[in-house]
Backbone as a printed PyTorch tensor [residue, N CA C, xyz], in Angstrom:
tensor([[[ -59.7930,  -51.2120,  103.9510],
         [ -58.9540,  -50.3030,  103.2300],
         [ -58.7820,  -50.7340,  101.7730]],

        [[ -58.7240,  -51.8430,  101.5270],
         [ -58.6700,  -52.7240,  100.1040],
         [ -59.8080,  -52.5570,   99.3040]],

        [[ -60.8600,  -52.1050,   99.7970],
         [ -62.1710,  -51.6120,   98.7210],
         [ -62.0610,  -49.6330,   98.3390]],

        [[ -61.3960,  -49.4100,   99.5210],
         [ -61.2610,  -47.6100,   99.1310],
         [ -61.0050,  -47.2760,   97.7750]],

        [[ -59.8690,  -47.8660,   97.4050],
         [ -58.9290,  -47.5540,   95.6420],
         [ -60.3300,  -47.7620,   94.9180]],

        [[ -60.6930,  -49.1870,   94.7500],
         [ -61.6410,  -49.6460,   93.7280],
         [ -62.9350,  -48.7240,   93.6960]],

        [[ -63.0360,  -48.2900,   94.7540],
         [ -64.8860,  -47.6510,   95.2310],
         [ -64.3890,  -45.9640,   94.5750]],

        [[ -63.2400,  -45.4170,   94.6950],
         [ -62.6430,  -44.2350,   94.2280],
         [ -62.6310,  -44.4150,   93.0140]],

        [[ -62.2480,  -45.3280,   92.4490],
         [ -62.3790,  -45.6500,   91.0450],
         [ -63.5870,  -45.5550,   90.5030]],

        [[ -64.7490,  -46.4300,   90.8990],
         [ -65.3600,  -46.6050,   90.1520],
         [ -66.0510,  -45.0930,   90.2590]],

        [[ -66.1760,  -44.5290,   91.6120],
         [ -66.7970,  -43.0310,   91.8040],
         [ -66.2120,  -41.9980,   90.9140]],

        [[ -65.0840,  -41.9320,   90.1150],
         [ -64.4500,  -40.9810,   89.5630],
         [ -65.2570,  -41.5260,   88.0390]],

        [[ -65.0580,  -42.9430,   87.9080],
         [ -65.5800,  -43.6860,   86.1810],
         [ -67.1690,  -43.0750,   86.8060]],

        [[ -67.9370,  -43.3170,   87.5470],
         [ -69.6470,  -42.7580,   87.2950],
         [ -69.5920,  -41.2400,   87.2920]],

        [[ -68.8320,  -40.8460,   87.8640],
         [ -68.7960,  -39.2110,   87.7880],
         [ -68.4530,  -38.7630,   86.2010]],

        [[ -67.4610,  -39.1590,   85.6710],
         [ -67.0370,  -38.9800,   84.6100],
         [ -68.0860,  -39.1470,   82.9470]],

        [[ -68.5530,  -40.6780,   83.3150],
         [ -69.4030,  -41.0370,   82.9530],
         [ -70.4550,  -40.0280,   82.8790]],

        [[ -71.2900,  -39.5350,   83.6280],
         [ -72.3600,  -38.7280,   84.1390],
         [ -72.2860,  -37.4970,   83.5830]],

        [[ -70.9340,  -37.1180,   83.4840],
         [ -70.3420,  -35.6760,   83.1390],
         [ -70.7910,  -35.9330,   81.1480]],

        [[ -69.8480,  -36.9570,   81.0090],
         [ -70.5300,  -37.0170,   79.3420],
         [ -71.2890,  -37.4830,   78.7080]],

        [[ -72.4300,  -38.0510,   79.6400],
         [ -73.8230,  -38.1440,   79.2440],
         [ -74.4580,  -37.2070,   79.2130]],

        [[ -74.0610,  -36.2650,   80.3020],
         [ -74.8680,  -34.7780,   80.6430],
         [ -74.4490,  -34.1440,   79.3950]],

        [[ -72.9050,  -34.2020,   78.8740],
         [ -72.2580,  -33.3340,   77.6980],
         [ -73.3370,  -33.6530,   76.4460]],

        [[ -73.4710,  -34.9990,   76.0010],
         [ -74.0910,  -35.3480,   74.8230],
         [ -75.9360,  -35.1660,   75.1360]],

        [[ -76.0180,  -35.0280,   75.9560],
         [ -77.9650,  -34.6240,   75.8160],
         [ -77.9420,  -32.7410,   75.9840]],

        [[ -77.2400,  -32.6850,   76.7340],
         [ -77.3610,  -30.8610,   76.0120],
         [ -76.8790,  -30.6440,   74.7770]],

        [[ -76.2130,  -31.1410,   74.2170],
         [ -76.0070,  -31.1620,   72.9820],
         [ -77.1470,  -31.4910,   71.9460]],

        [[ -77.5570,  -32.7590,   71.6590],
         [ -78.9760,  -33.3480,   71.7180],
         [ -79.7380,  -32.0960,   71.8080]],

        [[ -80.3250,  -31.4620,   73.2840],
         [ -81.3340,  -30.9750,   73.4870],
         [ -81.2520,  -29.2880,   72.9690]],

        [[ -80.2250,  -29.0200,   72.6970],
         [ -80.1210,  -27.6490,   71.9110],
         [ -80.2830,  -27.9770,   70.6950]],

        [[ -79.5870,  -28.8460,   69.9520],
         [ -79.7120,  -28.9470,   68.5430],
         [ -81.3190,  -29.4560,   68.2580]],

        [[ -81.9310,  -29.9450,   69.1380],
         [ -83.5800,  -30.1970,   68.9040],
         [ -84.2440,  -28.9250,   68.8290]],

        [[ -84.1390,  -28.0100,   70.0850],
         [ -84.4330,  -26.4600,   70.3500],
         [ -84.1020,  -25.3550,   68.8710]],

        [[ -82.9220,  -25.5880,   68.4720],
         [ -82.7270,  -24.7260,   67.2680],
         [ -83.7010,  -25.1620,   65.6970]],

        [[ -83.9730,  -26.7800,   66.0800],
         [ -84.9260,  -27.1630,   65.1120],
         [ -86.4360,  -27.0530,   65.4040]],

        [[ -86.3530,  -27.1000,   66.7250],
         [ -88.0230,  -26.4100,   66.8310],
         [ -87.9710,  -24.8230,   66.5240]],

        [[ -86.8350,  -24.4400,   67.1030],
         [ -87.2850,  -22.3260,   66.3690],
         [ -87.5750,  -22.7570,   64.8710]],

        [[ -86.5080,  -23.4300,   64.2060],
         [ -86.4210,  -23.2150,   62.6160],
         [ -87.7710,  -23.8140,   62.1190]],

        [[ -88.6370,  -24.6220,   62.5570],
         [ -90.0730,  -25.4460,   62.4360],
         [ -90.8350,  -24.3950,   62.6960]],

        [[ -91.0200,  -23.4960,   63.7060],
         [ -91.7110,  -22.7520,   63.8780],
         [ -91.6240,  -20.7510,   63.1490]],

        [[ -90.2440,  -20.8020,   62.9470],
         [ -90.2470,  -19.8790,   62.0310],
         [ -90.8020,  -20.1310,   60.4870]],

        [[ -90.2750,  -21.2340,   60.0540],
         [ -91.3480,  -22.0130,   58.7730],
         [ -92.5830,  -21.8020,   58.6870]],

        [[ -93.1600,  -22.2000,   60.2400],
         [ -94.9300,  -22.3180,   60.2180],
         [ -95.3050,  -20.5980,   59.7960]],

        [[ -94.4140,  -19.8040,   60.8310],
         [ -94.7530,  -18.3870,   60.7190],
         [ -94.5010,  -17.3850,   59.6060]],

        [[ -94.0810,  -18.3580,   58.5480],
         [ -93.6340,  -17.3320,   57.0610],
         [ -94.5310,  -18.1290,   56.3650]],

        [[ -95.1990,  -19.3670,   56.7810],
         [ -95.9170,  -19.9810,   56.0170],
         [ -97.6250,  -19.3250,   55.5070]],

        [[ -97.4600,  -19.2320,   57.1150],
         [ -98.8880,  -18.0990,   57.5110],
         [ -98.9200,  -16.8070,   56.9000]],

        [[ -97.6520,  -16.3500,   56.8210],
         [ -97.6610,  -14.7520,   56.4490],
         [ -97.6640,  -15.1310,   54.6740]],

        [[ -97.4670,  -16.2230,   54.1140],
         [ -97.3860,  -15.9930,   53.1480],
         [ -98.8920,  -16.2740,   52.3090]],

        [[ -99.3420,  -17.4490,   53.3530],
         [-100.8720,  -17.6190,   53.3500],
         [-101.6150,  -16.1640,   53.5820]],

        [[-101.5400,  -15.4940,   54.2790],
         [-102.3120,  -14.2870,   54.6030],
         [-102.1440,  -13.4180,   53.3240]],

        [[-100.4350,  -13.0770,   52.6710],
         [-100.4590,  -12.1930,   51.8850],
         [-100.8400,  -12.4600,   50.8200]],

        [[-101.0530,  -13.7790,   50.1550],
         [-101.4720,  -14.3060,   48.3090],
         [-103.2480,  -13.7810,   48.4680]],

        [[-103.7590,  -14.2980,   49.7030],
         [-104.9890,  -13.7930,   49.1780],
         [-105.2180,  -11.7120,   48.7270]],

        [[-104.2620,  -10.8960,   49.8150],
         [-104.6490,   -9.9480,   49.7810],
         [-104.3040,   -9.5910,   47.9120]],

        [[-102.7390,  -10.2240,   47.7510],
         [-102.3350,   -9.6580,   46.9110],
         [-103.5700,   -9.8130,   45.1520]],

        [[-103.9210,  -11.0150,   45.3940],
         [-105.2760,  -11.5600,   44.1060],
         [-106.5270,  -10.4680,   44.8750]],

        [[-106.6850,   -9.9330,   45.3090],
         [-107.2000,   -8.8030,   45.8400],
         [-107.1180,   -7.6390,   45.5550]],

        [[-105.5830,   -7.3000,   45.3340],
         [-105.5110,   -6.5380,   44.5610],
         [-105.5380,   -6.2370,   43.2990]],

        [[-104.8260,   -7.2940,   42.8750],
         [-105.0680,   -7.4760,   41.4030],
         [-106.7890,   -7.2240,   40.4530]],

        [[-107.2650,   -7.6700,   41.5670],
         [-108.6970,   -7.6670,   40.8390],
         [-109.1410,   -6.2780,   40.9430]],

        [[-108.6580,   -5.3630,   42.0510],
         [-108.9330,   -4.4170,   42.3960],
         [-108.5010,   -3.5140,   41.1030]],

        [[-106.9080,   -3.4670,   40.7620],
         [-106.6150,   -3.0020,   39.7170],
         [-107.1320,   -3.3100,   38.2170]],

        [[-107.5260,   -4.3010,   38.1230],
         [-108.6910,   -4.6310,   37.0990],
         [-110.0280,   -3.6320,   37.0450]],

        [[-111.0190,   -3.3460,   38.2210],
         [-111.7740,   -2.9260,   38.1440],
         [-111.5100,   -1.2580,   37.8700]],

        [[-110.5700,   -0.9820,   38.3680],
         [-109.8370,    0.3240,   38.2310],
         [-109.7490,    0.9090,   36.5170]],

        [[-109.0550,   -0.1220,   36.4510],
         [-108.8880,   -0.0320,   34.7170],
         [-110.2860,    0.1310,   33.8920]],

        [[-111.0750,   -0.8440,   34.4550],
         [-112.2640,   -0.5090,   33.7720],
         [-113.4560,    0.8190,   33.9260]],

        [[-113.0370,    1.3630,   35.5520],
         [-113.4300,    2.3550,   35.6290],
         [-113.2050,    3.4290,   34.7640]],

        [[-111.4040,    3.2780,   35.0240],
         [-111.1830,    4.8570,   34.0760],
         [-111.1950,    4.3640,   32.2040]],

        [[-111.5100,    3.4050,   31.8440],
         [-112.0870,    3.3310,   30.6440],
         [-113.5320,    3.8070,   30.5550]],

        [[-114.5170,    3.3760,   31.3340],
         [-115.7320,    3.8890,   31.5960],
         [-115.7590,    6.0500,   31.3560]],

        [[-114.7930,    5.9140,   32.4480],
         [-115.1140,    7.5740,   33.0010],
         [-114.1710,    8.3390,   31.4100]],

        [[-112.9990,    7.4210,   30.9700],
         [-112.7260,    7.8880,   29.3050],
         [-113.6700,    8.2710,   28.3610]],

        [[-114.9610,    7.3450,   28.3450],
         [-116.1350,    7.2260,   27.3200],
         [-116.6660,    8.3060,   27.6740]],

        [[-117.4530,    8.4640,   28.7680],
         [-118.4970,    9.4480,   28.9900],
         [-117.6470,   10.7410,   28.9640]],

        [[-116.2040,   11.0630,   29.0390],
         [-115.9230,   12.0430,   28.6660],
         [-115.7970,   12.4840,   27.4550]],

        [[-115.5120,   11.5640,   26.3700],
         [-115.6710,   11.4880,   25.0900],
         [-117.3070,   12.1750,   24.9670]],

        [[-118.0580,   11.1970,   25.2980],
         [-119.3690,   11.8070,   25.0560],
         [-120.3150,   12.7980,   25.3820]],

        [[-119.5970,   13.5430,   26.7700],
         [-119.7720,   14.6610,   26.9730],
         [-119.5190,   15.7240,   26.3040]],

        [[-117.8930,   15.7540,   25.5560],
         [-117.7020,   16.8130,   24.9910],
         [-117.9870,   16.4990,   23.7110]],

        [[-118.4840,   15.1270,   23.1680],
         [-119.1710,   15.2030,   21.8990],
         [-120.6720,   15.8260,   22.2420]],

        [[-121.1310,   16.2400,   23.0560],
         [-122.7340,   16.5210,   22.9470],
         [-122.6530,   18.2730,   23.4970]],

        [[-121.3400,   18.8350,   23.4700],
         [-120.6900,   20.0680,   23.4430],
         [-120.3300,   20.7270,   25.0090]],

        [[-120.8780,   19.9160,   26.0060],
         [-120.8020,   20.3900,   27.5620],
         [-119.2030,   19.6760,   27.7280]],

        [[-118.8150,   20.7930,   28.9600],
         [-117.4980,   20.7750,   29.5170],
         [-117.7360,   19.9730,   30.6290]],

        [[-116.7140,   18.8880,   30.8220],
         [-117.1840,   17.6850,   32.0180],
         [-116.1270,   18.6600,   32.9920]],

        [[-116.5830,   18.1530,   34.4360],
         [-116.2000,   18.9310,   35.3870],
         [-114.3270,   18.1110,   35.5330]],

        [[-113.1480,   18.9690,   35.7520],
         [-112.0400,   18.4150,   35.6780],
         [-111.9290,   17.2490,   36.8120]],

        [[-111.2560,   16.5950,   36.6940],
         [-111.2060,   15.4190,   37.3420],
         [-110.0770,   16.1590,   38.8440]],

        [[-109.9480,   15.9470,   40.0890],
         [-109.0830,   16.2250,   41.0310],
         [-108.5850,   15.1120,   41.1620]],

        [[-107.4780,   15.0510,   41.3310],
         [-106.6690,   13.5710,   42.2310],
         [-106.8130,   13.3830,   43.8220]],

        [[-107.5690,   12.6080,   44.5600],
         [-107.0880,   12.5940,   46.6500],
         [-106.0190,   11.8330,   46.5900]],

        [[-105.4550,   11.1750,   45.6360],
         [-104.0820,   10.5670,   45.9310],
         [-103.2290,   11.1580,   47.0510]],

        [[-102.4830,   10.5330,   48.1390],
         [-102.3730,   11.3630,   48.8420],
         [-100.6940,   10.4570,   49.0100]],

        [[ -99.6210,   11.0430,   49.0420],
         [ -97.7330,   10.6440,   48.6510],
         [ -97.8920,   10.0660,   50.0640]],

        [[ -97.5640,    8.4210,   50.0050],
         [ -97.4300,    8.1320,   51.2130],
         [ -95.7180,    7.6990,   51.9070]]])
């Protein structure tokens, strides 16, 4: 009967114990979890931002060549109606997106 108290004791101190070890590793293991989303949302804006610089220097060049087109298609209209013929009007397919 003289070991019951002590053996209750110590079963309530490992229980207790157990209880706030369990408290501090879920703690631990969420705050790791919210840093792996935030690591992996990083990687995934990293990528999107990798994907979009090339399109965007893509465009840019695109609008370059543009420019030089309708400087081009400026001239020969110049020189059409300097040699007295009517160039055919230009239509827009632009289309309002």
């Amino acid at each position: 009967m003289e070991y019951i108290v002590p053996a209750v004791v110590g079963l309530v101190g490992v229980i207790a114990g157990a209880l706030i070890t369990n408290a501090f590793q879920h703690k631990k293991i969420d705050s790791g979890s919210r840093l792996d989303d935030a690591e992996i949302n990083e990687k995934i804006r990293l990528a999107c931002v990798g994907l979009i610089e090339p399109l965007q220097d893509q465009i840019n060049e695109l609008k370059k060549e543009l420019k030089e087109w309708k400087n081009w298609a400026g001239a020969m209209y110049k020189q059409l109606k300097g040699l007295g013929h009517e160039p055919v009007p230009f239509v827009s397919t632009k289309k309002d997106l």
